[in-house]
N, C-alpha and C positions, 0 to 999 in steps of 0.2 A: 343488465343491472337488475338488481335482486327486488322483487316487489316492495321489503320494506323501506328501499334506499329509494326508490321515486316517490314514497308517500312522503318519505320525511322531505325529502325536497319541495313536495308542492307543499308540508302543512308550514313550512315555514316562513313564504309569504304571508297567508292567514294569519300566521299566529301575531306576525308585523302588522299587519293589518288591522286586529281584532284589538291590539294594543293602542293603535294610535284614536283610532274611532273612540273605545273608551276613551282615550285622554282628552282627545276633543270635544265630546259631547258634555265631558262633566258640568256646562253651565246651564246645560239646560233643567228645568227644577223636581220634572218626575222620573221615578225610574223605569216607568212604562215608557216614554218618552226617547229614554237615552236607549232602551233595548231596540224599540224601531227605527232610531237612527242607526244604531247598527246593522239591522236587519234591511233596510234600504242600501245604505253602503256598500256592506258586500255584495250583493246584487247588483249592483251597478259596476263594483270590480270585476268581480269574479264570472258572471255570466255573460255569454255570449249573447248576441241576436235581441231584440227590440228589449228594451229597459223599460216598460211603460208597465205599472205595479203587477197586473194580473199574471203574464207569462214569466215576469222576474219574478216572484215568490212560488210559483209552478215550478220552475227549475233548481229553487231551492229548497224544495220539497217542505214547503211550508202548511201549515193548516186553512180551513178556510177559515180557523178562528182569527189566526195571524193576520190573513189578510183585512178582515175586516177591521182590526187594530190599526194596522197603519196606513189604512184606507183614510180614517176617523184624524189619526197623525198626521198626515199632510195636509188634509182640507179643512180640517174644524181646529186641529189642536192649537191652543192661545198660546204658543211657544215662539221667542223671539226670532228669525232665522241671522238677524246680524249677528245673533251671541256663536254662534258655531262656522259664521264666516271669519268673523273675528280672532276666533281661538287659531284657525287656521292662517290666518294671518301671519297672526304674531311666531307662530312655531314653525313657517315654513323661510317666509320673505326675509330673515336673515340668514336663510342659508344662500339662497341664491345669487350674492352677488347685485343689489339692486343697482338699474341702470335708467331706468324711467318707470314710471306711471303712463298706460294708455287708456284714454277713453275712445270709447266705440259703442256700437248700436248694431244687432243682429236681426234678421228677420227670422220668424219661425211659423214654418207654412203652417194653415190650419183649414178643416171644411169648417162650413156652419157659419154659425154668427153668434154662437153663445160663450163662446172661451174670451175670457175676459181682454179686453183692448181689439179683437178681432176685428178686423177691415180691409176692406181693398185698398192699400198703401203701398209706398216704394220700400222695396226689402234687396238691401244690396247681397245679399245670399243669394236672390232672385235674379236679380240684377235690371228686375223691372216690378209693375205695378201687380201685385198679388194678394189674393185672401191669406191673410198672417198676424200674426203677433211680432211687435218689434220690443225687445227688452233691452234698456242702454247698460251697459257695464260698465267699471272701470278695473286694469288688472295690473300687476307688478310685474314689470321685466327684466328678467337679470344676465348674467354673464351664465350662469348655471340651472336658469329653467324661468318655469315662470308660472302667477297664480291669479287668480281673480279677487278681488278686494271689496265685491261688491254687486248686487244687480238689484234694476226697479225697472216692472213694466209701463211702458208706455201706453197712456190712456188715451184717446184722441176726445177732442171735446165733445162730441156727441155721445161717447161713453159716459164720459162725467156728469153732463145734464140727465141719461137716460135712469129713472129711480126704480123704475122695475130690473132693467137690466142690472145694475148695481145691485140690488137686491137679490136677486137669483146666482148673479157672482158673488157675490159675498165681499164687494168693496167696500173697507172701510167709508163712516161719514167722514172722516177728517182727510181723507185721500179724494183731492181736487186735481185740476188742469193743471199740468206743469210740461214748459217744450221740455225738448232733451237736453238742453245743453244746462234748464234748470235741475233735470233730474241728476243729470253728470256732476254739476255742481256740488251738488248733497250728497252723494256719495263720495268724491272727494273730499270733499269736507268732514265726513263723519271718521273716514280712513286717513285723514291726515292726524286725529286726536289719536291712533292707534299706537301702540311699542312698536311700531315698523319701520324702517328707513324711509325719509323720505327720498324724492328724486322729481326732475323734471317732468311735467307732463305736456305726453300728446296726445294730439286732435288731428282730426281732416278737416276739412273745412266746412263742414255743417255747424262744427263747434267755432272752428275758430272763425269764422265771419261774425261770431256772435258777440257783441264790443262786449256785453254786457258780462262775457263768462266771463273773459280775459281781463278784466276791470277788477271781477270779485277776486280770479285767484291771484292776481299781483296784489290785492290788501289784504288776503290771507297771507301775504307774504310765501305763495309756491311758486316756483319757476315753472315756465311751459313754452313750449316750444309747438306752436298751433297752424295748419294751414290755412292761408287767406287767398282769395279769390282775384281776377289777376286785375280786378276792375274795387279792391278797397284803397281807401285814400290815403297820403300819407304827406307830411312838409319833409322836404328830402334837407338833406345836410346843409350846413349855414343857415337854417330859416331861424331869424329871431320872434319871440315875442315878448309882448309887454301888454300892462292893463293901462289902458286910454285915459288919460285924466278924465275930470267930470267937466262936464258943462256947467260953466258959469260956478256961482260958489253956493248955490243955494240946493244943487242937486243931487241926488245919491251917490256916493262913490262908488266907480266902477270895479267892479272886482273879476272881472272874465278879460281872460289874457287873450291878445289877439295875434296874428300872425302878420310880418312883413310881406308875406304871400301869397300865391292862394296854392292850394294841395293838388299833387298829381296823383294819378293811378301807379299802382307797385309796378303793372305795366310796362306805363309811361318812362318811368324812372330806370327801370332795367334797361328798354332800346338806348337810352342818351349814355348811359355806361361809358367811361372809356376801354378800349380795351385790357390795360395795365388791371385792372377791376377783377374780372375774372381768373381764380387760379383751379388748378385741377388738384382734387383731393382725393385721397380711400375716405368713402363715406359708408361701403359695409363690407361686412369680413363674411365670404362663404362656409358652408358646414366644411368644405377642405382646408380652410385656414387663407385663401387667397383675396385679397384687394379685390374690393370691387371700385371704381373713379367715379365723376364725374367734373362736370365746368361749375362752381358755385361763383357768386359775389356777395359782398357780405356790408351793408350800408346801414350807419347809425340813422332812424327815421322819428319822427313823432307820428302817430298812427290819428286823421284827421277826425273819425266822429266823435272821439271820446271829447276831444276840447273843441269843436265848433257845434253839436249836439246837444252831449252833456253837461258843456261847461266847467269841464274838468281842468285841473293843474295841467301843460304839456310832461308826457313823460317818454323819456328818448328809449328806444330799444331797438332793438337787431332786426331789421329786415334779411331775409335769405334769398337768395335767386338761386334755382337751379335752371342754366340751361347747358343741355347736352351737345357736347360735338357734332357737329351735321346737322342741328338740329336749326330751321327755319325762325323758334324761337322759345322764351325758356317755357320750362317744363310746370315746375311748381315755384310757390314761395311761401314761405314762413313767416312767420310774427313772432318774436321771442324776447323776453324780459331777462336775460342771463345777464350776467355783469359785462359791462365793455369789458373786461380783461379777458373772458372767456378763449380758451381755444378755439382760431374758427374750423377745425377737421373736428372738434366736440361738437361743434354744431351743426356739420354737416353730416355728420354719424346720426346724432338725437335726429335729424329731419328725417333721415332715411329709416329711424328703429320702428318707425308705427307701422310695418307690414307683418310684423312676427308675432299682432292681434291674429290676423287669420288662422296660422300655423294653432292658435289657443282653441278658439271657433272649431276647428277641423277636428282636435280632439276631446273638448265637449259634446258635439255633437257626433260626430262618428263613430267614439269609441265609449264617452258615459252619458248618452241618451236626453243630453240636455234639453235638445228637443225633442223628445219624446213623451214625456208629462200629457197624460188625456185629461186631467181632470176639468173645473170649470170654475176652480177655486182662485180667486186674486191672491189670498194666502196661502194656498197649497203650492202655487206658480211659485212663490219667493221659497217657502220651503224645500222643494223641488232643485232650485238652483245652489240654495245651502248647501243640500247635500249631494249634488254632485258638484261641487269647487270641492267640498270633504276629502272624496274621492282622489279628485284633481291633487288635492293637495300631497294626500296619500302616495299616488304616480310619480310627483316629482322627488320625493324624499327615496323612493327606489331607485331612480336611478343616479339619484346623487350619493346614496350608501350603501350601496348594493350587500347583503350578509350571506344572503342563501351560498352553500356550498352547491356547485355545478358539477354534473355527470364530465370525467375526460373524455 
């Protein structure tokens, strides 16, 4: 092939490229601003081997005035990073096909003690107790790709109490102690007011043990389909309640609804099963198109802490059980707000779709340097993650519209 026929071929991802970054960055409010978000970008597309700013602007033979520009742009500049997750959002996650919402939490190894949130913590990356930064996300997933909707790092309280350390990192005063499943929250919540499709969300069971999440997104009114641990409590099918009259006539009227029972474990309730209970379902479809099964059952519950705890109304939702053939006993189960009418092979799909977070994971980090960010910025860290979802988002529109003409 003739020298000019491979340039045009490579400049014509770029030139895809260089168009969508402009289009995306437009909310950001300086035009210095919007040139180093492009200039980061491509870098993170287009160059191979560690992404961390100094050797990505080296290979793209940048100046060292550039660099010091978007040195200054990640770690100091007051520029939003929701504004350009956002933009990508809205321009990508209708293309895909949405099929859920997953939230999740990453570890990102670290030395030292000065990168913001850093501690010896559990990082399921690690898959044990490690010095790291854990950042919760939440991402979109669809029939035809998939994109990230959102990231906030994780502060551990001794972060938040430490004012020198805060200070050196450069965290906000208005940026306190919040678990993950508060931070997951707000990120859902902030990407549920977005032009995007909504859909079901999932969790593992760090979230979904959490009454508290599952409480807020059924009054935001989002569906979720969450893992629960196999010892949470539940009133199993036929449990009545009712609120107790008062004592005598002079006394306050009772208003907490009680139970004709007392609550079992999800457990508990799966062993008593009948067999007729369990049926075998495709609950995921391989990259070759093939069924994958398992054994589900599928039981209307009321979930015990929210109304013997919090004193809440009972409200009836979908217990899941997966247990596998041969298997001594089940595997997982769910917690899920869907409508009783729901498909139950839709819900045994949704329980099994939270693995295709890693598949996300593997190419933030592997291929756009997610974790690779050295700086020491709390702001630079969310900047950082902006623009490589940017990127992200960038990847998936190629290969959902591929245009470059191909060598035969």
């Amino acid at each position: 092939m003739e020298a000019a026929m491979v340039e045009m071929l490579a400049s014509e991802p770029r030139e895809r490229l260089l168009a969508f970054v402009e289009e995306m960055v437009r909310p950001l409010p300086h035009v210095r601003q919007r040139e180093n978000a492009l200039v980061y970008v491509r870098g993170l597309v287009e160059q191979g081997g560690r992404k961390s700013l100094q050797p990505t602007l080296f290979r793209l033979g940048e100046s060292p005035a550039r660099y010091e520009s978007v040195q200054q742009f990640l770690a100091d500049s007051p520029w939003d990073p929701t504004l350009l997750v956002r933009a990508c959002a809205e321009r990508v996650a209708p293309e895909i096909g949405v099929l859920a919402w997953i939230v999740d939490d990453t570890g990102i190894v670290k030395d030292g003690e000065h990168s913001p949130g850093v501690k010896r913590q559990w990082s399921g990356t690690l898959g044990k107790i490690g010095n790291c930064q854990v950042t919760v996300s939440v991402h979109t997933v669809g029939q035809r790709g998939t994109l990230p909707l959102g990231w906030r790092l994780y502060l551990p309280e001794e972060w938040c109490r430490d004012e020198l350390r805060r200070v050196r990192a450069k965290i906000p005063a208005a940026v306190d102690f919040e678990t993950k499943p508060a931070l997951a929250r707000g990120l859902v919540e902030q990407a549920a007011n977005w032009q995007i499709p909504l859909a079901p969300i999932l969790a593992d069971q760090a979230y979904g043990d959490d009454t508290d999440f599952r409480t807020r997104l059924h009054g935001l009114e989002l569906e979720y389909v969450l893992s629960v641990g196999v010892q949470t409590s539940v009133y199993p099918p036929g449990t009545s309640f009712a609120v107790p009259e008062r004592n005598g006539t002079s006394g306050r009227p009772r208003t907490v609804a009680r139970a004709d029972r007392e609550p079992e474990s999800v457990g508990a309730l799966a062993k008593r099963l009948p067999a007729r209970a369990w049926k075998t379902l495709p609950c995921r479809t391989t990259p070759a198109g093939e069924d994958v099964t398992s054994r589900f059952a599928f039981v209307r519950v009321v979930a015990a802490h929210p109304v013997r705890r919090d004193h809440r109304p009972p409200r009836e939702e979908w217990l899941i059980i997966e247990w596998p053939a041969g298997e001594k006993a089940p595997s997982d189960y769910w917690l899920s707000n869907l409508p009783a009418s729901t498909l139950r092979e839709r819900l045994a799909r949704l329980a099994r779709l939270r693995w295709t977070i890693e598949l996300d994971y593997r190419q933030l980090k592997g291929e756009l340097g997610l974790d690779h960010y050295e700086g020491r910025s709390y702001l630079g860290f969310h900047h950082h993650c902006a623009l490589v979802t940017c990127a992200h988002a960038f990847l998936t529109l190629e290969r959902l519209h591929p245009k470059a003409r191909r060598p035969d």
